[in-house]
PDB file of N, CA, C and O in Angstrom:
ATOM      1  N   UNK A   1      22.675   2.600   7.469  1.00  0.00           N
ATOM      2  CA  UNK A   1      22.894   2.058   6.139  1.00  0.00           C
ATOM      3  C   UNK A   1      22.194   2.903   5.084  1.00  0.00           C
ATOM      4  O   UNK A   1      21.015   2.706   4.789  1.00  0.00           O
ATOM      5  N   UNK A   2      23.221   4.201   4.311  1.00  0.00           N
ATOM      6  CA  UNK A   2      22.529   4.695   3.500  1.00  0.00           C
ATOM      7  C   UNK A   2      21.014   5.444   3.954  1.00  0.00           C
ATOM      8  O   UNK A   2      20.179   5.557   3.057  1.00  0.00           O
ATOM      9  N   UNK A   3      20.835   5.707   4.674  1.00  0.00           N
ATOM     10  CA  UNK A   3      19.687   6.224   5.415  1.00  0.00           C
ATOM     11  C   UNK A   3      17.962   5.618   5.526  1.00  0.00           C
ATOM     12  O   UNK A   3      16.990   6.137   6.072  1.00  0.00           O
ATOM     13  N   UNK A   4      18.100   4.232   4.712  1.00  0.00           N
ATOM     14  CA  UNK A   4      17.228   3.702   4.350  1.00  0.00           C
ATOM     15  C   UNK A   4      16.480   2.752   5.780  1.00  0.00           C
ATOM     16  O   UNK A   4      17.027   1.719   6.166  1.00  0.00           O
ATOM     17  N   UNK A   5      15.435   3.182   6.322  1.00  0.00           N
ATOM     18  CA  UNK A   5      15.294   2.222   7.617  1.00  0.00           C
ATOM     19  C   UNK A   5      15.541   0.538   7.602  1.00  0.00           C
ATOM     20  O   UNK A   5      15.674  -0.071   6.541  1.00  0.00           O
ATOM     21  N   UNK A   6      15.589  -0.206   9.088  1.00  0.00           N
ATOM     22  CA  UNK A   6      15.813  -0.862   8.693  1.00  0.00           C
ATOM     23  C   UNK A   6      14.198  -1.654   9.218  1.00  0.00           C
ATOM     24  O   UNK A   6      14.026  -2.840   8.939  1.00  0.00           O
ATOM     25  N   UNK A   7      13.538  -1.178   9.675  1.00  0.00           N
ATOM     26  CA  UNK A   7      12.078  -1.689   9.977  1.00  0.00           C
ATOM     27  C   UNK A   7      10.786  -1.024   9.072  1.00  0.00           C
ATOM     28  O   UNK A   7      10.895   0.139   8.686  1.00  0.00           O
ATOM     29  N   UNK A   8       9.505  -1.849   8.740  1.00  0.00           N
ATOM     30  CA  UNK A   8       9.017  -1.124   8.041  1.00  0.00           C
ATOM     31  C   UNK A   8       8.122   0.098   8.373  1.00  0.00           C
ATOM     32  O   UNK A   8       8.027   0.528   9.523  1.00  0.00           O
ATOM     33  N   UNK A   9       7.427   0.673   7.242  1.00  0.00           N
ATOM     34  CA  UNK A   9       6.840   1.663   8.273  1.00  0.00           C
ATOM     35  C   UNK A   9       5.612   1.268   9.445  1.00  0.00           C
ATOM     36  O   UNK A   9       5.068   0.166   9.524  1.00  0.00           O
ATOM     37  N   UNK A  10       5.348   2.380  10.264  1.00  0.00           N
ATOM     38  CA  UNK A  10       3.763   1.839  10.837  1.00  0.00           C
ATOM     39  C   UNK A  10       2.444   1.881   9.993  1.00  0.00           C
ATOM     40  O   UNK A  10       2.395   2.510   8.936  1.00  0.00           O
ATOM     41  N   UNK A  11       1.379   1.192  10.496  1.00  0.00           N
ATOM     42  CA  UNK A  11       0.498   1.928   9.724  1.00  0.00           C
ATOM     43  C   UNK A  11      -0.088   3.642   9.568  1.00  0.00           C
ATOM     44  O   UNK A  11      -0.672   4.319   8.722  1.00  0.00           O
ATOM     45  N   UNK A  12       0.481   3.816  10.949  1.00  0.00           N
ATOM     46  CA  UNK A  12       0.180   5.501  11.202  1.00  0.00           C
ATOM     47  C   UNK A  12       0.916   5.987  10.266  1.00  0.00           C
ATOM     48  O   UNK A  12       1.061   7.210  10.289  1.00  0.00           O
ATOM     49  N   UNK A  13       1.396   5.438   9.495  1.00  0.00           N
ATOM     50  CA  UNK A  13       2.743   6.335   8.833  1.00  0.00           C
ATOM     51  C   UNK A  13       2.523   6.138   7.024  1.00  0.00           C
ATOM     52  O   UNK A  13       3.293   6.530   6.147  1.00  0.00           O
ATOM     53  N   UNK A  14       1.665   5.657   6.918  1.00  0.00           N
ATOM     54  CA  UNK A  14       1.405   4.954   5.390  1.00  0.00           C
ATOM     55  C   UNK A  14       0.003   5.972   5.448  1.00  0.00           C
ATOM     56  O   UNK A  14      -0.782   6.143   6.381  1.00  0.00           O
ATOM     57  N   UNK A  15       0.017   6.484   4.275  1.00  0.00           N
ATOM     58  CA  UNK A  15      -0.950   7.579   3.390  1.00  0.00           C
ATOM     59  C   UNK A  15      -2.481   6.696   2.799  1.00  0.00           C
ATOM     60  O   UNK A  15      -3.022   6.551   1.703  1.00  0.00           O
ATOM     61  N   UNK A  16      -2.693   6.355   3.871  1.00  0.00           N
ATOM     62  CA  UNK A  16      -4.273   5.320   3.062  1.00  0.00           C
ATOM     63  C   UNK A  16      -5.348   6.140   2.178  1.00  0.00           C
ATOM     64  O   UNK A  16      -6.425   5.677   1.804  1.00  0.00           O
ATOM     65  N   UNK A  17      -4.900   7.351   1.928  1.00  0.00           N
ATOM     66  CA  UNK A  17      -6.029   7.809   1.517  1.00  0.00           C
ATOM     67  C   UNK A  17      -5.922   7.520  -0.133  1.00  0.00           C
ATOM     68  O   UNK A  17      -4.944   7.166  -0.793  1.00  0.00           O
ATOM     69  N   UNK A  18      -7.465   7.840  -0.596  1.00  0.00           N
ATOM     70  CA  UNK A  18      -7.732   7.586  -1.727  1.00  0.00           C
ATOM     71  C   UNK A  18      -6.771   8.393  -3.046  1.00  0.00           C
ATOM     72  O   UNK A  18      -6.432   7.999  -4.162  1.00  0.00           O
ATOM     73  N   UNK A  19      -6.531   9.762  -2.256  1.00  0.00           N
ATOM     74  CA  UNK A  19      -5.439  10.953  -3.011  1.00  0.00           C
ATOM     75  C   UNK A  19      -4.405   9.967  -3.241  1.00  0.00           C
ATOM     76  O   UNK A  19      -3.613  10.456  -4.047  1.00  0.00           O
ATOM     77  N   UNK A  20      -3.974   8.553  -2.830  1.00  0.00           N
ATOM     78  CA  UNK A  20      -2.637   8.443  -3.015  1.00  0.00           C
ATOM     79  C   UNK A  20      -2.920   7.465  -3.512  1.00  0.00           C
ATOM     80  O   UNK A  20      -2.599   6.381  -3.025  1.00  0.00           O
ATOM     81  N   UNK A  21      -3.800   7.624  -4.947  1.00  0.00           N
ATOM     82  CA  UNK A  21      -4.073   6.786  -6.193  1.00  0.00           C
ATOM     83  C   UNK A  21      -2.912   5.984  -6.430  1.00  0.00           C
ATOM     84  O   UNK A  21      -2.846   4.790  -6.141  1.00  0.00           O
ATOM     85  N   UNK A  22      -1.728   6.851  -7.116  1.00  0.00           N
ATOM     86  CA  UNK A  22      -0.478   6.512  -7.665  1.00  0.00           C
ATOM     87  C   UNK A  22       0.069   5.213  -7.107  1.00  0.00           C
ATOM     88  O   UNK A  22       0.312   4.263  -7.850  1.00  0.00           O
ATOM     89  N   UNK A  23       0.309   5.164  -5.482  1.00  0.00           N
ATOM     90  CA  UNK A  23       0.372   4.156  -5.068  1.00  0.00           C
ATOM     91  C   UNK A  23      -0.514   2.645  -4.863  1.00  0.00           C
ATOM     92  O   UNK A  23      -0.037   1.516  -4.743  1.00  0.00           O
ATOM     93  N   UNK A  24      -1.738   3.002  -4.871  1.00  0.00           N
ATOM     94  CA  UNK A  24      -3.005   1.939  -4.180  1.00  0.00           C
ATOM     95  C   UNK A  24      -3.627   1.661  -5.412  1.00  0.00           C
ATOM     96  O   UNK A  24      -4.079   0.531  -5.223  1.00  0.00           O
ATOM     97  N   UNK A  25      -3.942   2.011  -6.609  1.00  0.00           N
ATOM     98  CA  UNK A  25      -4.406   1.723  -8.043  1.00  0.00           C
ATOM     99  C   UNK A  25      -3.654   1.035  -8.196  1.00  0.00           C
ATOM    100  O   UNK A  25      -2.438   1.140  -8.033  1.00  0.00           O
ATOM    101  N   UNK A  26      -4.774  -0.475  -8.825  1.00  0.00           N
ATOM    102  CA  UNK A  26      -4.551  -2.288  -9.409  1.00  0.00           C
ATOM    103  C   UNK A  26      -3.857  -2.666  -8.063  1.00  0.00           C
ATOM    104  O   UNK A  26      -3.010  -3.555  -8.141  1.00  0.00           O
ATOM    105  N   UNK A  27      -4.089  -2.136  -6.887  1.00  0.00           N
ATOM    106  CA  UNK A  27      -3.880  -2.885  -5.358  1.00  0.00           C
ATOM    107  C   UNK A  27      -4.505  -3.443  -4.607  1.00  0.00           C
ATOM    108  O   UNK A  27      -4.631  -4.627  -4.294  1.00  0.00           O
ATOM    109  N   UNK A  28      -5.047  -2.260  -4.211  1.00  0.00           N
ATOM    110  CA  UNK A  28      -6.358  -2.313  -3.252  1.00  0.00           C
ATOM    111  C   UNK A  28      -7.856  -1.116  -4.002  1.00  0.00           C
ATOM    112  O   UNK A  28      -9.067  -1.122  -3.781  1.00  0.00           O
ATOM    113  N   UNK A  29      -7.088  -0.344  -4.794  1.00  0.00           N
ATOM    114  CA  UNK A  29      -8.356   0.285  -5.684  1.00  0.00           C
ATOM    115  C   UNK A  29      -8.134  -0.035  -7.128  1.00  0.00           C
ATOM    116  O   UNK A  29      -7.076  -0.071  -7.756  1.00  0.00           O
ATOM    117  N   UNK A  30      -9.433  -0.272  -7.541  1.00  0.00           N
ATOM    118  CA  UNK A  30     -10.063  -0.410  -9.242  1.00  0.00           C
ATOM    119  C   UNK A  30     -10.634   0.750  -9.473  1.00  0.00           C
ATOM    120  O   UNK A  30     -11.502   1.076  -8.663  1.00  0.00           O
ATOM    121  N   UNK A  31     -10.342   1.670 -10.581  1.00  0.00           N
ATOM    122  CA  UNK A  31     -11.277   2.569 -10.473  1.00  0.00           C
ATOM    123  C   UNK A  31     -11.678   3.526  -9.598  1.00  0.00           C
ATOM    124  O   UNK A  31     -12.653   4.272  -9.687  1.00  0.00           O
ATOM    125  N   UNK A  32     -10.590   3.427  -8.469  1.00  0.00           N
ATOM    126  CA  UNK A  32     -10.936   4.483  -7.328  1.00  0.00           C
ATOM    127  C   UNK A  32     -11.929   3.773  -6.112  1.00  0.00           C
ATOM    128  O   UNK A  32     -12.174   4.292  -5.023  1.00  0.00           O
ATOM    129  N   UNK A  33     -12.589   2.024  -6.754  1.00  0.00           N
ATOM    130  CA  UNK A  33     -13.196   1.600  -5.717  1.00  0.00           C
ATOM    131  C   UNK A  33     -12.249   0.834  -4.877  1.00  0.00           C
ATOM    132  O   UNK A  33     -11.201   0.411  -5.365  1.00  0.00           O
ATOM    133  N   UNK A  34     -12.556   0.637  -3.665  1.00  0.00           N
ATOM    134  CA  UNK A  34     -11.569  -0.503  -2.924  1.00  0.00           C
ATOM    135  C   UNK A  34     -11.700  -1.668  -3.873  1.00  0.00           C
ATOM    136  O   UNK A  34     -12.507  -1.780  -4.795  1.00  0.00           O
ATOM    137  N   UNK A  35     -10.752  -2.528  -3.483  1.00  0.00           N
ATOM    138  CA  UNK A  35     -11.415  -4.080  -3.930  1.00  0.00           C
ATOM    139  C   UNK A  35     -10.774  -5.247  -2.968  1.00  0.00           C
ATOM    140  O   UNK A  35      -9.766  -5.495  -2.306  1.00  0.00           O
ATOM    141  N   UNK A  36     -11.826  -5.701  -3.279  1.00  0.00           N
ATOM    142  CA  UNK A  36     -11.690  -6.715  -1.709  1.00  0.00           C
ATOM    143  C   UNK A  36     -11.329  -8.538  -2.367  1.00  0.00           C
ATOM    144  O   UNK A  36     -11.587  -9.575  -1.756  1.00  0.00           O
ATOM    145  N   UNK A  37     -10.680  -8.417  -3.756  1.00  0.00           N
ATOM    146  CA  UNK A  37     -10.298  -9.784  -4.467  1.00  0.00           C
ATOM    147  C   UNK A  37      -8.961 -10.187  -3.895  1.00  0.00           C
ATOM    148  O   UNK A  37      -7.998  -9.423  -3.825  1.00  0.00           O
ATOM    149  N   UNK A  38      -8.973 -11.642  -3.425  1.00  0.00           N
ATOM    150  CA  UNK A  38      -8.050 -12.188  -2.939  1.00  0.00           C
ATOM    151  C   UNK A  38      -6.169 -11.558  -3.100  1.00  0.00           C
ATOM    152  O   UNK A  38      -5.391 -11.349  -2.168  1.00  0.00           O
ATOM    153  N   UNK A  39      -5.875 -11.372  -4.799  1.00  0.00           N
ATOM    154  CA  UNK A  39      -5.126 -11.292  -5.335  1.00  0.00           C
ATOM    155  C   UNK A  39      -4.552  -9.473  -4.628  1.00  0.00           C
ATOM    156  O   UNK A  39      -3.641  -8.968  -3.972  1.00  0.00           O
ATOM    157  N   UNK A  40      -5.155  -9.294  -4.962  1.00  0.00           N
ATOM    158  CA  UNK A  40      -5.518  -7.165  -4.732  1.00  0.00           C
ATOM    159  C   UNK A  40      -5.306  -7.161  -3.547  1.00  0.00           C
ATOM    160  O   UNK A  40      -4.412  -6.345  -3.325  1.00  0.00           O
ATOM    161  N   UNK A  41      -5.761  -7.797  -2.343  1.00  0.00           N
ATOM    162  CA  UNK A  41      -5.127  -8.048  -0.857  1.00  0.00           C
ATOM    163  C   UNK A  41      -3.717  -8.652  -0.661  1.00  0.00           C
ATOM    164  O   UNK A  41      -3.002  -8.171   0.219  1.00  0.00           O
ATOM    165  N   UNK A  42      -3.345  -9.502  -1.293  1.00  0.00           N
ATOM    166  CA  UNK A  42      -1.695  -9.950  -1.512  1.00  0.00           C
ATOM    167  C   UNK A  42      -0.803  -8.777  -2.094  1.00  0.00           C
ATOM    168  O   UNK A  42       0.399  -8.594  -1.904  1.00  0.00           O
ATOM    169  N   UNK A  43      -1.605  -8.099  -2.779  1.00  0.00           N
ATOM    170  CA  UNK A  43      -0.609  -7.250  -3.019  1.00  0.00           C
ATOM    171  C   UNK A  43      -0.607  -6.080  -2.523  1.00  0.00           C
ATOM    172  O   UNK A  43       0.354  -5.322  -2.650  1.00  0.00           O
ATOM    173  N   UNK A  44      -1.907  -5.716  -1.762  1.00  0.00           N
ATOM    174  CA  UNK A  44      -1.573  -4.391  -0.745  1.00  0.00           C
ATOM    175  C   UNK A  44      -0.949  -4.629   0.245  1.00  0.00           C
ATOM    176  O   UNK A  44      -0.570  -3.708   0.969  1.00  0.00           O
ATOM    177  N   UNK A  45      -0.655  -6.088   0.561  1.00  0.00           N
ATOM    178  CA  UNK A  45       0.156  -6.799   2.051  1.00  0.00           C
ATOM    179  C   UNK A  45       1.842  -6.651   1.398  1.00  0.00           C
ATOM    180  O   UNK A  45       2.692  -5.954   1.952  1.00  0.00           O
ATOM    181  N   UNK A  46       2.029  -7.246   0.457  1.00  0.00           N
ATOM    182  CA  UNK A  46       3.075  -6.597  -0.208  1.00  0.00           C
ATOM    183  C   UNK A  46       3.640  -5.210  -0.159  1.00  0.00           C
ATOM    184  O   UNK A  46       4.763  -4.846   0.191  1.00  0.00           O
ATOM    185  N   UNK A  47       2.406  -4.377  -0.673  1.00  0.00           N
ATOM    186  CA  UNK A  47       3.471  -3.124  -0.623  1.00  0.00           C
ATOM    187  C   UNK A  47       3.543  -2.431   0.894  1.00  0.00           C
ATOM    188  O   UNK A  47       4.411  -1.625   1.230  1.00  0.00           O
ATOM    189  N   UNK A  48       2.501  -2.886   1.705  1.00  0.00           N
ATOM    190  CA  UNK A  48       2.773  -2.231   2.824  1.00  0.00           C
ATOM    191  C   UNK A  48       4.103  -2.856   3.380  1.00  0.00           C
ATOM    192  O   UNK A  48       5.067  -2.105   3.528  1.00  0.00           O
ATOM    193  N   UNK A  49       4.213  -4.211   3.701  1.00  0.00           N
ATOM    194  CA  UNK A  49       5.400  -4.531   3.753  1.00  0.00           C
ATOM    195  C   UNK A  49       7.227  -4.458   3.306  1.00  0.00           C
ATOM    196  O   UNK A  49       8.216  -4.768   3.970  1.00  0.00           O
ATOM    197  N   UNK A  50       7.114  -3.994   2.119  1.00  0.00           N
ATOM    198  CA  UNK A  50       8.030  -2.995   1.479  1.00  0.00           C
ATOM    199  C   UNK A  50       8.325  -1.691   1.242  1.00  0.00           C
ATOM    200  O   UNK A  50       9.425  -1.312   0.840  1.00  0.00           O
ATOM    201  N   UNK A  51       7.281  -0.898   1.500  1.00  0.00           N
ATOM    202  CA  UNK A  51       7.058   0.351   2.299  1.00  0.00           C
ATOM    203  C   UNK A  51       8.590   0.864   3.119  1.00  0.00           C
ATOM    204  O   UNK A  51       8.605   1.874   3.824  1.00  0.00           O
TER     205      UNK A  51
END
């Protein structure tokens, strides 16, 4: 379908590093720090899941 998978990725496969600001800034980083607020975890579960 359009080449788009149909499962999401692994975690081996998702770029956790800090370089990949663009994505993880107002997620899981503030400022480049992690953040560990309820809200900021819903939404890094989010994008990994849509990933």
């Amino acid at each position: 379908m359009n080449g788009v998978p149909l499962l999401p990725p692994t975690a081996a496969q998702i770029d956790w590093s800090r370089k990949n600001a663009k994505h993880w800034e107002c997620r899981s980083l503030i400022g480049g720090k992690v953040s560990k607020v309820t809200t900021d975890f819903i939404l890094t579960t989010d994008a990994i899941t849509l990933s």
